[in-house]
C-alpha positions as CSV (number, residue, x, y, z in Angstrom):
1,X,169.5,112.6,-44.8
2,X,169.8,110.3,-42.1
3,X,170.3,106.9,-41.7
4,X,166.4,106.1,-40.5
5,X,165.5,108.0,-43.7
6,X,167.9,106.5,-45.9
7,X,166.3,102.7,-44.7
8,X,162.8,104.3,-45.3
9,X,163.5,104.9,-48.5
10,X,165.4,101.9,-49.6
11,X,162.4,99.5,-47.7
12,X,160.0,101.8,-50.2
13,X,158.4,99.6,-52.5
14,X,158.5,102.4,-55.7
15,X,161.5,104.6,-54.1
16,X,163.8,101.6,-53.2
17,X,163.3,99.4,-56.5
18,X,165.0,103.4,-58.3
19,X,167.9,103.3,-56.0
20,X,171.1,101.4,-54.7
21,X,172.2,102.3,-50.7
22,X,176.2,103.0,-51.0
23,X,176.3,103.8,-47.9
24,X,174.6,104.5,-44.3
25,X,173.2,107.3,-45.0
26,X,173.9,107.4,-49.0
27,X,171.6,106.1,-52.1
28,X,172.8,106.2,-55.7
29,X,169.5,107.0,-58.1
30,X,170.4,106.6,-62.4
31,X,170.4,110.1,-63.9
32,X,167.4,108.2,-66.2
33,X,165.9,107.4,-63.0
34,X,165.6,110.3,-61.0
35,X,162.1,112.1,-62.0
36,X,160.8,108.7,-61.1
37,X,162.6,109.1,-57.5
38,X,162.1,112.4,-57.0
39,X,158.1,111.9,-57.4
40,X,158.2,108.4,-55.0
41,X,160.0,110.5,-52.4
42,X,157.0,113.0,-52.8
43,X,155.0,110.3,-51.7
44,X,156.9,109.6,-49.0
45,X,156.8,113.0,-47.9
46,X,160.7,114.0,-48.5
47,X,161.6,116.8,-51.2
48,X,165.3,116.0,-52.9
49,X,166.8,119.4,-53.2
50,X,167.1,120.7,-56.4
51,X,169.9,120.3,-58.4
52,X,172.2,123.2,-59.1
């Protein structure tokens, strides 16, 4: 992601209150937290790629 995206997300009332910016262009989601994330960044319009 970029950095626009990265502040869209963080500035996301439901997104950002799931996730800590480490970085310009870097957020840190809790393993417990992440199907919460995954379905505000739906909302938002972005798709997290699977994990492995």
């Amino acid at each position: 992601m970029d950095e626009a995206q990265a502040v869209m997300i963080e500035k996301d009332r439901r997104a950002g209150a799931l996730c800590s910016r480490i970085g310009p262009r870097h957020l840190m989601v809790a393993p417990d937290d992440l199907p919460a994330f995954r379905t505000a960044l739906l909302k938002l319009g972005c798709v997290l790629p699977a994990r492995p």
